[in-house]
C-alpha positions, -999 to +999 in steps of 0.1 A: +000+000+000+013+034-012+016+063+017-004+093-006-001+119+024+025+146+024+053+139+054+069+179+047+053+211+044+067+213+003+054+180-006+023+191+006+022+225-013+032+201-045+001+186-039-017+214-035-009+231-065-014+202-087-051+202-078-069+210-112-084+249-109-120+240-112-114+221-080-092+251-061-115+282-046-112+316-057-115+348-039-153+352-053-164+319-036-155+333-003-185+339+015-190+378+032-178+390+067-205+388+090-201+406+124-194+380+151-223+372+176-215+383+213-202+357+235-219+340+257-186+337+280-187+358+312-158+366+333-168+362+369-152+366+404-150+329+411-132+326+372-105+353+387-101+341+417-089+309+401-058+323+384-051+358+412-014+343+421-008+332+384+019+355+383+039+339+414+046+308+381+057+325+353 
């Protein structure tokens, strides 16, 4: 059986670049910039308290 995945970062951009065009995306196919939702993430106390002495490790 014949390994067919690129071990280094320039046999992989061979690859790449011998992909027929039709198969390659343009910059028209890109879809629009949307503005990002708001996050539902909060920061609370109990979240800071959990890393107040991080400095005392780095």
């Amino acid at each position: 059986m014949r390994n067919t995945e690129a071990d280094t970062l320039d046999e992989l951009i061979d690859d790449c670049t011998a992909m027929p065009a039709e198969l390659r995306p343009t910059a028209g196919e890109l879809p629009e910039m949307r503005a990002a939702s708001p996050s539902p993430w909060q920061v609370t106390d109990a979240c800071v308290a959990q890393v107040d002495d991080l400095d005392a490790y780095v």
